[in-house]
SEGUTOR-864643 format. One record per residue (C-alpha): residue number from 0; z, y, x. Coordinates in pm, whole numbers, plus 32768, in hexadecimal, padded with zeros to 4 digits. Example, Ala and Ser with C-alpha at 12.3 -4.5 7.8 and 13.67 -1.06 7.14 Angstrom:
<sites>
- pos w v u
- 0 830C 7E3E 84CE
- 1 82CA 7F96 8557
</sites>
This chain:
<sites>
- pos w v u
- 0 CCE2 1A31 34A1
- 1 CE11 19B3 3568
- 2 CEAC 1B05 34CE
- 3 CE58 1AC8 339D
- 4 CF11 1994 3399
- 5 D03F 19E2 3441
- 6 D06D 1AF5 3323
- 7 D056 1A05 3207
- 8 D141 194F 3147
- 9 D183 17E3 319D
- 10 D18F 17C1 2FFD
- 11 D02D 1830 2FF5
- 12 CFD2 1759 3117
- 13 D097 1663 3097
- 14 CFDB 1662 2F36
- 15 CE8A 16B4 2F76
- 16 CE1A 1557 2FC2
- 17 CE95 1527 2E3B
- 18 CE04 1658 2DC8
- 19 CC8B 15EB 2E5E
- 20 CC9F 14C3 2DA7
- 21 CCF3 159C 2C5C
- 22 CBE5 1649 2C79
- 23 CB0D 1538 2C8A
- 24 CBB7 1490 2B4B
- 25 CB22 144E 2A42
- 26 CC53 1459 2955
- 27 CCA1 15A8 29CD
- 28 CCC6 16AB 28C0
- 29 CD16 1832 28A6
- 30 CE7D 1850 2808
- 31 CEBD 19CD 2820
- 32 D058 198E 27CA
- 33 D07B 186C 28C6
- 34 CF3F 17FF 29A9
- 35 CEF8 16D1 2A47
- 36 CF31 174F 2B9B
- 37 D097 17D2 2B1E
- 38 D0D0 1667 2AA3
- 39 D06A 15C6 2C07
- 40 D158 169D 2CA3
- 41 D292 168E 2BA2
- 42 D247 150C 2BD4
- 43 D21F 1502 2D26
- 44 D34E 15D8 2DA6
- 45 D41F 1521 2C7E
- 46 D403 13CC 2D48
- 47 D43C 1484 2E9A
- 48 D550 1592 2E4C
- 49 D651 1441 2D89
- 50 D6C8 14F0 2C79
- 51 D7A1 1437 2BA2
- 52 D706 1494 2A32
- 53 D5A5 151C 29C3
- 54 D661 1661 291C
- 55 D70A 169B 2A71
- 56 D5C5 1681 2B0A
- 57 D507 1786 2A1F
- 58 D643 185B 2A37
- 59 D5DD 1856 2BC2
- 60 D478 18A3 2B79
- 61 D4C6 19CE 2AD4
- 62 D5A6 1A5A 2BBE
- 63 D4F0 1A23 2CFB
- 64 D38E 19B8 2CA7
- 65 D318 1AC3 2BD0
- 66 D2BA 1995 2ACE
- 67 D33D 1A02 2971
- 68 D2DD 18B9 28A3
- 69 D3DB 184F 27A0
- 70 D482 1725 27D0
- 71 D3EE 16A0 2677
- 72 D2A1 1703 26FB
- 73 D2D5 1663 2858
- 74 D328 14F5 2779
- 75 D227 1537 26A1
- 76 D136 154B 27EC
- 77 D1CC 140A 2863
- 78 D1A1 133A 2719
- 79 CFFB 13C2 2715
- 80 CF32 12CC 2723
- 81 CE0C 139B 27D9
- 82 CF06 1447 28BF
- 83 CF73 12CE 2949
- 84 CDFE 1287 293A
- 85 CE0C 1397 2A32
- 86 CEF1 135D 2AEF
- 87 CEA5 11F8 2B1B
- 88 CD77 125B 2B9A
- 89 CDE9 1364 2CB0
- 90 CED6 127C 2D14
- 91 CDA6 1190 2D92
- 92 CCE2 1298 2E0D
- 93 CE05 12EE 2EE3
- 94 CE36 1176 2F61
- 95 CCF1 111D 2FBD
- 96 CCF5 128C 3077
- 97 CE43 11F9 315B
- 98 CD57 10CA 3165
- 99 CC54 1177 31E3
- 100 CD2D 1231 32FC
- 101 CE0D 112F 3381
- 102 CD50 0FF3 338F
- 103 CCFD 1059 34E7
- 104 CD41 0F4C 3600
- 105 CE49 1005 3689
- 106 CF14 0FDF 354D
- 107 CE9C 0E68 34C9
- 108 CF71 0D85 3568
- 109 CE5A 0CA7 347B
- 110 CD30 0D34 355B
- 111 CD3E 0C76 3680
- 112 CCEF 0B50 3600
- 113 CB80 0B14 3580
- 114 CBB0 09F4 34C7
- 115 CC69 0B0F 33DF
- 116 CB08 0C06 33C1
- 117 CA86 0B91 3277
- 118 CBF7 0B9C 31FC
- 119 CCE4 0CA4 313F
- 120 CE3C 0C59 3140
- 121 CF54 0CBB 3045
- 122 D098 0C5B 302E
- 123 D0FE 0C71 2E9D
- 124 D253 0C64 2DCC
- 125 D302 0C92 2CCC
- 126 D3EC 0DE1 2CB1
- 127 D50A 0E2B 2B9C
- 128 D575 0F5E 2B59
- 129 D6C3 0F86 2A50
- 130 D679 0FCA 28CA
- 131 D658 1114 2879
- 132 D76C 11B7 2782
- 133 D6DC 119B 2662
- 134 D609 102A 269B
- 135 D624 0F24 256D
- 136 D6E1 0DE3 25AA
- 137 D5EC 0CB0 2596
- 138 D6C7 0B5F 2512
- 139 D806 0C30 2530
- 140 D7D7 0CCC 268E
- 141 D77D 0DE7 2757
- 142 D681 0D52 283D
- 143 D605 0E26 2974
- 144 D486 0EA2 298D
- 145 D3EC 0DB5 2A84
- 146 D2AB 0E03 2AFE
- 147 D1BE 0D77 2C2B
- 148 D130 0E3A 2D4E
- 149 D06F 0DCA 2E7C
- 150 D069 0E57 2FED
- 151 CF30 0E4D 30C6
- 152 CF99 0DB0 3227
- 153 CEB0 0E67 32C5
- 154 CEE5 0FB9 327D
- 155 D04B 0FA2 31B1
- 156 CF97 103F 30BF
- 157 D03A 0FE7 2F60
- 158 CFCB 0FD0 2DE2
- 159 D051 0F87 2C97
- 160 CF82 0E7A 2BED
- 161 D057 0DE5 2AB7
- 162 D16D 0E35 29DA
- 163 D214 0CED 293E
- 164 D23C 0D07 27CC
- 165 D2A4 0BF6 270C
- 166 D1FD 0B91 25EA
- 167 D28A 0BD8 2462
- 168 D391 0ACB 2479
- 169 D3DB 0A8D 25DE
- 170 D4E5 0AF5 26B4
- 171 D41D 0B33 27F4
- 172 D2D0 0B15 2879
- 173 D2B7 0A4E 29AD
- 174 D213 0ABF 2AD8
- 175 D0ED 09C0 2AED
- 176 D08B 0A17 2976
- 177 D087 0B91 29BF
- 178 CFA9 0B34 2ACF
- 179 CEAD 0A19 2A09
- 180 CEBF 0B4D 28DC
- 181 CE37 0C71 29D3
- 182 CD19 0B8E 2A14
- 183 CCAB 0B26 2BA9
- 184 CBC4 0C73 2BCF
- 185 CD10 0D2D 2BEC
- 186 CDB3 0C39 2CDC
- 187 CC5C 0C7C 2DAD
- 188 CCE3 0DE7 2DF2
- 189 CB8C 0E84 2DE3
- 190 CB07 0DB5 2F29
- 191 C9BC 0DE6 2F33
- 192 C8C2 0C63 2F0D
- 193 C8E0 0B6D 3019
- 194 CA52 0BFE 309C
- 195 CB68 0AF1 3057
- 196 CCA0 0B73 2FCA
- 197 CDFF 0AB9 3027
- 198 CF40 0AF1 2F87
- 199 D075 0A61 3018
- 200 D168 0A65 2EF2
- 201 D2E0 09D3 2EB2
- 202 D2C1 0850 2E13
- 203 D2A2 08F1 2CC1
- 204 D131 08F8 2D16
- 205 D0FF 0778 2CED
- 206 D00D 06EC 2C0C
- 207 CF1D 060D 2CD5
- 208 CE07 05E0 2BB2
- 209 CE20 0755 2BA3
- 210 CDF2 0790 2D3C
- 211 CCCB 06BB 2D27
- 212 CC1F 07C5 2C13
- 213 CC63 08E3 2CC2
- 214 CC07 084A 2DF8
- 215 CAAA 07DC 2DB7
- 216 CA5A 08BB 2C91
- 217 CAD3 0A0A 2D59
- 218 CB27 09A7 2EA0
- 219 CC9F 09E8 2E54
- 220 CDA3 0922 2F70
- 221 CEF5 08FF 2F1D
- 222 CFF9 08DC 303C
- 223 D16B 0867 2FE5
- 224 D2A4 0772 302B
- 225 D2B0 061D 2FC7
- 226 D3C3 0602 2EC6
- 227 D4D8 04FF 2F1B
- 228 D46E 03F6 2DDA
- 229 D2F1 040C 2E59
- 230 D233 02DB 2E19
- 231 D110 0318 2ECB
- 232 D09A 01DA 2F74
- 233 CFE5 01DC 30DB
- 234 CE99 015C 3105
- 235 CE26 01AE 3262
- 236 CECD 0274 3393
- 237 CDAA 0396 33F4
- 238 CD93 03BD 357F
- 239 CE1F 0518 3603
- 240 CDF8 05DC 3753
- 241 CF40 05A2 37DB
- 242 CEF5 0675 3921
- 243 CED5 077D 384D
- 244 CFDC 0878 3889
- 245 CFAA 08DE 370B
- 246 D002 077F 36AB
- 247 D13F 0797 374A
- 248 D26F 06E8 3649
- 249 D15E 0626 35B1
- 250 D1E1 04A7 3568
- 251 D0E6 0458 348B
- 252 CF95 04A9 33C2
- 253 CF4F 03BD 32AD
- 254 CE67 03A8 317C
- 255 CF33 032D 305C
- 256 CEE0 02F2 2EC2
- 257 CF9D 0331 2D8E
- 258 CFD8 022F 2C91
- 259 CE9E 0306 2BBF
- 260 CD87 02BF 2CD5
- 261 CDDA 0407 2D86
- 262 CD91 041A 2EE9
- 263 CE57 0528 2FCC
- 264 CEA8 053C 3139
- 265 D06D 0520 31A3
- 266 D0B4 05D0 32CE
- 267 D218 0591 3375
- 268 D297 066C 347A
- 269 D3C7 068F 3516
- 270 D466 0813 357B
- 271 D4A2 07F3 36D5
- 272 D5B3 08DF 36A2
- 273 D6B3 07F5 35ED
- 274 D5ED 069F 35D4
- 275 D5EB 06BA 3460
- 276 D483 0637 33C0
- 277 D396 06B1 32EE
- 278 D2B5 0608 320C
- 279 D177 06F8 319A
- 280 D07D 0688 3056
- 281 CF3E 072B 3049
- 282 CDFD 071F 2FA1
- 283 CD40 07B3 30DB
- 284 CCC7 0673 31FC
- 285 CC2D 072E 32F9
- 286 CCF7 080C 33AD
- 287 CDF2 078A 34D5
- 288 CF41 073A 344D
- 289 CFEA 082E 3538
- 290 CF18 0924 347F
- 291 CF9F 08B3 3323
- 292 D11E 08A8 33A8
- 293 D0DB 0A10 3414
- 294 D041 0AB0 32DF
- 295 D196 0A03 31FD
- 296 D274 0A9D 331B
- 297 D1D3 0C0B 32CE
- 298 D208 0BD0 316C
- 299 D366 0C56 31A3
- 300 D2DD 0D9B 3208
- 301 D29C 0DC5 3058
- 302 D419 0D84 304F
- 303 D47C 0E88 3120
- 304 D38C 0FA8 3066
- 305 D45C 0F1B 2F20
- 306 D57D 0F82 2FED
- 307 D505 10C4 3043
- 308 D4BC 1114 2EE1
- 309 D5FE 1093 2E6B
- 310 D6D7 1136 2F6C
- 311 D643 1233 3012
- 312 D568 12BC 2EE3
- 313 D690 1271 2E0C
- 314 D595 11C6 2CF4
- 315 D67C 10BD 2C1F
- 316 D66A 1133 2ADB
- 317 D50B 112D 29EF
- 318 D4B1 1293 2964
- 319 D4A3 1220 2812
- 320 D431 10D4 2735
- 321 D2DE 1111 2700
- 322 D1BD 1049 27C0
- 323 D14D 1195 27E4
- 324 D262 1224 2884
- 325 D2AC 10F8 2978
- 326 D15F 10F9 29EC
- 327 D147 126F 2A40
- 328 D27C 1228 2AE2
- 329 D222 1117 2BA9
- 330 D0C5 11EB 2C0C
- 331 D18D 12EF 2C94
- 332 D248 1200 2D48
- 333 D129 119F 2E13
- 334 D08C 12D8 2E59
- 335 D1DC 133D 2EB6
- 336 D1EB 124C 2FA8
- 337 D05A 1276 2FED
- 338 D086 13E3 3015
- 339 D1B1 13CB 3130
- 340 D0D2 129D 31E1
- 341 CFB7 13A5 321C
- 342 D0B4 14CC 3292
- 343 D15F 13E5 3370
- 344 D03E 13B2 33F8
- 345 CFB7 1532 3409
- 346 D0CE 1573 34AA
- 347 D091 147B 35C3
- 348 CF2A 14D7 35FC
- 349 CF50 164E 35D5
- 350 D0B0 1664 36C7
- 351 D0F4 14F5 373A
- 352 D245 14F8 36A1
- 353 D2B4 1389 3657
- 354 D3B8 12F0 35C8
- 355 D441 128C 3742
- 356 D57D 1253 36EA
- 357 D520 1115 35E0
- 358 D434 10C2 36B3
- 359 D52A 1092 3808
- 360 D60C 0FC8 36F5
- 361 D4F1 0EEB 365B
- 362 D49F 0EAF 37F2
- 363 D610 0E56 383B
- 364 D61D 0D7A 3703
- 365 D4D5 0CA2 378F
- 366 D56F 0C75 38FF
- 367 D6BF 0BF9 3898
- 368 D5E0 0AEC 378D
- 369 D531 0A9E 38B8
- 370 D640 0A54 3998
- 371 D6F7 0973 388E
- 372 D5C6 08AE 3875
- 373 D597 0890 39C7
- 374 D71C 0850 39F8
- 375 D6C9 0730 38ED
- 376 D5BC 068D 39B9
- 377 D49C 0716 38E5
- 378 D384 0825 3946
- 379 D395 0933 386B
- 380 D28E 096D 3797
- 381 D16A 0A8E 381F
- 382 D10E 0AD4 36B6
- 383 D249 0B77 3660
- 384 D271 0C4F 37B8
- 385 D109 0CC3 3770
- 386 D175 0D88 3622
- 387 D1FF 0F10 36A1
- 388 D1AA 0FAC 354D
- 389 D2BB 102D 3491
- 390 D300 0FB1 3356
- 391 D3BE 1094 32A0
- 392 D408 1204 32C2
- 393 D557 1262 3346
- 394 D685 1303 324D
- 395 D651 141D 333F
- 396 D4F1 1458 332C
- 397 D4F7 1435 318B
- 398 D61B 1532 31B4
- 399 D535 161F 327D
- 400 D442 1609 3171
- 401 D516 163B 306A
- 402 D587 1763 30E5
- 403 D433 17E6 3131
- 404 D3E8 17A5 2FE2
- 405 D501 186E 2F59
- 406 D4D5 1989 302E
- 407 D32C 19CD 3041
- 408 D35F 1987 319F
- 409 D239 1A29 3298
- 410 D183 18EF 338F
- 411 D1DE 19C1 34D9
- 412 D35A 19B0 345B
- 413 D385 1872 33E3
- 414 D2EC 17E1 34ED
- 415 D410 1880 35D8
- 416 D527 17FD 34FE
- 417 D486 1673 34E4
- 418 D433 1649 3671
- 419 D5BF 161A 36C0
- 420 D5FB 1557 3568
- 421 D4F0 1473 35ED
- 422 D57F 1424 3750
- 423 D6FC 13D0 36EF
- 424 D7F8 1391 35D5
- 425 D8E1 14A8 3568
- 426 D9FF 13AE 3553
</sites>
């Protein structure tokens, strides 16, 4: 077996994880002139290999893939509406796969804390990506394809789940009405009855009357910032542990009401880092406050995977103006990102190569935060030094895999030219 593996492609390990779900799909179809599986992998290496247009791309297939689809057929493919049916559907097959791998205590920095068992946690956001060439101006403008994705916390797992169209007449579609128009059963991310589902989201989450339906209709929790011209008034402080080493920062836990009848829980906390304050709203009352700090301060990690796919993946531009199209896009995002989560973490288990270098950096970074808090005459919060996962993978390790991709690179090969990439910088 070991054999067997070190003699296959990292592309086919890569993929197969996609390719499982496919077969299970049932949207899947036989297209003798350009198959499903074809389309997976033409979408797939498109996101991963940043090539600046999608004829540049097929002219790639072509040469080094074998693939011989025609650019008009590969658009055609992308504007189906089974195919994104499809693809949709692999794409969560493949998520709640990472889910299934990595929510393992050793990679939860949630899983320590049982107050968090009944809970799944997702940090959600919006994401833009620039017009593609040939998009229609709405009141005048070119206006960038915006759509909204959410990340598990657990298992940095992540998944498409609106794209915001604007209705005939408007400019835009805002964020919240994507969200109200998807309905709550999507914002419950397939958690199975009796798990409650938090999403810590950017202020353009708030609408309290709306909270309070997903809250006690589908045990939806919203986690966000107070905005600045709040007018949320306090009725009651709510005691807190303060020997609790989570609650570390925390100034104050209050319930408060909205001028509608709302009630929702303010939680201030101050970084011990550089003194500046915090002040959380959420919908959920029973976990500690430390806890609810925490969660907002992973939030960023859904930042950083933009980042990556921006950057590193090299994914500004939408593939073409259809709804279609951008969501096939944005599906192949994920299980881009889905895909390289689960070899990452092959790789690891198989020959306990890390990414030591980021992870000596991200250990540097927490010691010199503690010692300016401590410098400041404030303890550092235990929360934050707890988290060793990585949050992003390296330009060097995307590189490697890149160029595994492009060459059909054998396991037992590859895996000699990553261990160096993975212990220092080239520059």
């Amino acid at each position: 077996m070991k054999k067997a593996i070190e003699s296959e492609k990292v592309a086919e390990l890569m993929m197969r994880p996609a390719l499982v779900a496919l077969e299970n799909s049932e949207y899947k179809h036989g297209c003798p002139s350009y198959s499903d599986k074809d389309h997976l992998l033409v979408g797939v290496e498109r996101v991963i290999q940043d090539k600046k247009s999608g004829r540049a791309w097929i002219l790639h297939c072509h040469l080094t893939r074998g693939i011989k689809v025609m650019v008009r057929t590969f658009f055609k493919a992308l504007e189906s509406t089974r195919r994104t049916r499809m693809v949709k559907g692999v794409a969560r097959q493949v998520r709640r796969e990472v889910d299934r791998r990595r929510c393992t205590t050793a990679y939860d920095p949630l899983a320590a804390h049982s107050e968090l068992d009944k809970f799944a946690v997702y940090a959600s956001d919006g994401h833009s990506h620039a017009a593609a060439s040939h998009e229609k101006a709405i009141g005048g403008k070119i206006r960038a394809t915006n759509h909204i994705y959410t990340l598990n916390l657990r298992s940095h797992s992540m998944e498409h789940i609106a794209l915001t169209e604007p209705a005939k007449g408007k400019k835009k579609e805002h964020e919240l009405c994507a969200l109200k128009r998807i309905g709550a059963d999507a914002l419950r991310m397939g958690e199975e009855t009796g798990t409650k589902v938090i999403h810590a989201y950017d202020p353009a989450i708030i609408d309290y009357g709306q909270w309070y339906r997903w809250k006690q209709g589908y045990g939806i929790y919203m986690v966000t910032l107070e905005k600045s011209n709040s007018a949320l008034g306090k009725t009651k402080d709510s005691p807190f542990d303060a020997a609790d080493p989570r609650n570390t920062g925390i100034l104050s836990d209050e319930r408060v009401c909205s001028s509608k009848g709302y009630s929702l829980r303010r939680i201030r906390y101050r970084n011990p880092e550089n003194g500046k304050v915090y002040t959380f709203i959420t919908s959920e009352f029973t976990l500690p406050p430390g806890l609810i700090a925490f969660i907002y301060k992973l939030r960023w990690d859904v930042e950083k995977t933009f980042d990556q796919v921006k950057n590193t993946f090299g994914e500004k531009k939408a593939w073409g103006i259809t709804s279609e199209c951008k969501i096939q896009q944005a599906g192949f995002i994920t299980l881009a990102h889905n895909l390289t989560l689960m070899l990452e973490g092959e790789i690891e288990e198989r020959e306990g190569i890390r990414d030591e270098k980021v992870i000596e950096r991200k250990a540097k970074r927490i010691e010199r935060q503690a010692r300016q808090a401590e410098e400041a005459g404030r303890i550092f919060n235990p929360l934050v030094s707890s988290v060793h996962r990585v949050t992003k993978r390296s330009a060097q390790f995307i590189g490697w895999l890149q160029a595994c991709l492009e060459h059909k690179t054998c396991w037992r090969e590859a895996m000699g030219q990553l261990r160096p990439l993975m212990e220092q910088y080239l520059w």
